[in-house]
C-alpha positions in Angstrom: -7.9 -9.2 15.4 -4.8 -7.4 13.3 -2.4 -5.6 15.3 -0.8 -2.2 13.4 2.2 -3.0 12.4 4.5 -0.4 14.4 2.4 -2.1 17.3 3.5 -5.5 16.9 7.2 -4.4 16.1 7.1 -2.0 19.4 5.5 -5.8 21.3 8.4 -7.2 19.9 11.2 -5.2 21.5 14.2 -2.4 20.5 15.7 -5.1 18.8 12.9 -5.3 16.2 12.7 -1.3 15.9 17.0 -1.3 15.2 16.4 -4.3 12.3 16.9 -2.8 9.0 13.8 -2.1 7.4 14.3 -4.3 4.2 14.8 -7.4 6.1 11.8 -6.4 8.0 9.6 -6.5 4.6 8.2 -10.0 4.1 7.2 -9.5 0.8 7.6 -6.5 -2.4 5.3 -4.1 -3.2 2.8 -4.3 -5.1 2.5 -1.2 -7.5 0.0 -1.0 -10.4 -0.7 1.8 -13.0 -3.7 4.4 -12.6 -5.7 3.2 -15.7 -6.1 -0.4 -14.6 -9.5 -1.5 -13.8 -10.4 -1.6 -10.1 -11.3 -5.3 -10.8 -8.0 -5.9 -10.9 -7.1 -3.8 -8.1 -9.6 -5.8 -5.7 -8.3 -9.0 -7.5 -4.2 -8.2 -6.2 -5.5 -6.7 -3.0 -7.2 -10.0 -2.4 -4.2 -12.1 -3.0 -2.0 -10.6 -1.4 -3.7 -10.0 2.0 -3.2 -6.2 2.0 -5.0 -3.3 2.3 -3.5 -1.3 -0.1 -1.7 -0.8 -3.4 0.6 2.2 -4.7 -0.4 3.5 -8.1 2.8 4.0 -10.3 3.4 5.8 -13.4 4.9 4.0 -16.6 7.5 5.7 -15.4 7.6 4.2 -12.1 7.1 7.5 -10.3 4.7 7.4 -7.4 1.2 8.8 -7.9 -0.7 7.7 -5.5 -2.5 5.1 -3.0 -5.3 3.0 -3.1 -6.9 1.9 0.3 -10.1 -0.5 1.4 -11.6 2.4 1.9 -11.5 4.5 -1.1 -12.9 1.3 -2.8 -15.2 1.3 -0.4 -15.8 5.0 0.0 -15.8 6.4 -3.4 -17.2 3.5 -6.0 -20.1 3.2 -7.5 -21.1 0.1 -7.0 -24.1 -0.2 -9.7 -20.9 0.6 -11.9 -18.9 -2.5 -13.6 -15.7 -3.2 -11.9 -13.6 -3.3 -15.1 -14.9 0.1 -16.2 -13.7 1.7 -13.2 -10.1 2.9 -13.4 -7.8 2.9 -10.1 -7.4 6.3 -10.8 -10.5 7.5 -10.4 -11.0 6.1 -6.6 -7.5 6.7 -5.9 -5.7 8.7 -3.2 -3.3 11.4 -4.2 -2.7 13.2 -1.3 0.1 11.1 0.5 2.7 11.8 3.0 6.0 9.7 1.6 9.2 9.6 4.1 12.5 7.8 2.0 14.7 5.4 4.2 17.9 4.2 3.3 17.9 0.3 2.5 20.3 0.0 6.1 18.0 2.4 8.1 16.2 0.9 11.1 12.6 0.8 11.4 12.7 3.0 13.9 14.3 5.1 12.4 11.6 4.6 9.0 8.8 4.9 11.5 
């Protein structure tokens, strides 16, 4: 089983939680644009081993989230996966919090 992530950094000690977050990130991430097809969605999702993808303006401006769930949740699924857009199952509703690239995860958390 998957341990939440602020669980497995609280298992691994204060010295974890004080480690800036951005050496803490193992890998970027992944953003695509709201009027991609959920095929492709489920495609990077699948690849990358996460759960979730941030939809991103043109502009690069967060818009919102796309979880397992609101795949799961919200399509149709007599519908065809590339006439779906993310938008349209997506999450819009999201509580953000900004860190500096030097804070600590704790202080992130």
């Amino acid at each position: 089983p998957r341990r939440a992530p602020w669980a497995m950094l609280r298992a691994l000690g204060a010295a974890a939680l004080r480690r800036p977050a951005l050496r803490t990130a193992t890998s970027p991430v992944a953003t695509l644009r709201p009027e991609e097809p959920i095929a492709h969605a489920i495609a990077v999702m699948s690849e990358r081993g996460v759960g979730s993808i941030l939809v991103a303006a043109h502009s690069g401006a967060i818009q919102g989230i796309l979880t397992e769930r609101d795949v799961l949740e919200k399509l149709d699924f007599n519908a065809s996966l590339h006439s779906v857009s993310i938008e349209s199952l997506m999450t819009r509703e999201m509580a953000m919090q900004r860190a500096q690239p030097d804070s600590s995860m704790q202080r992130a958390q």
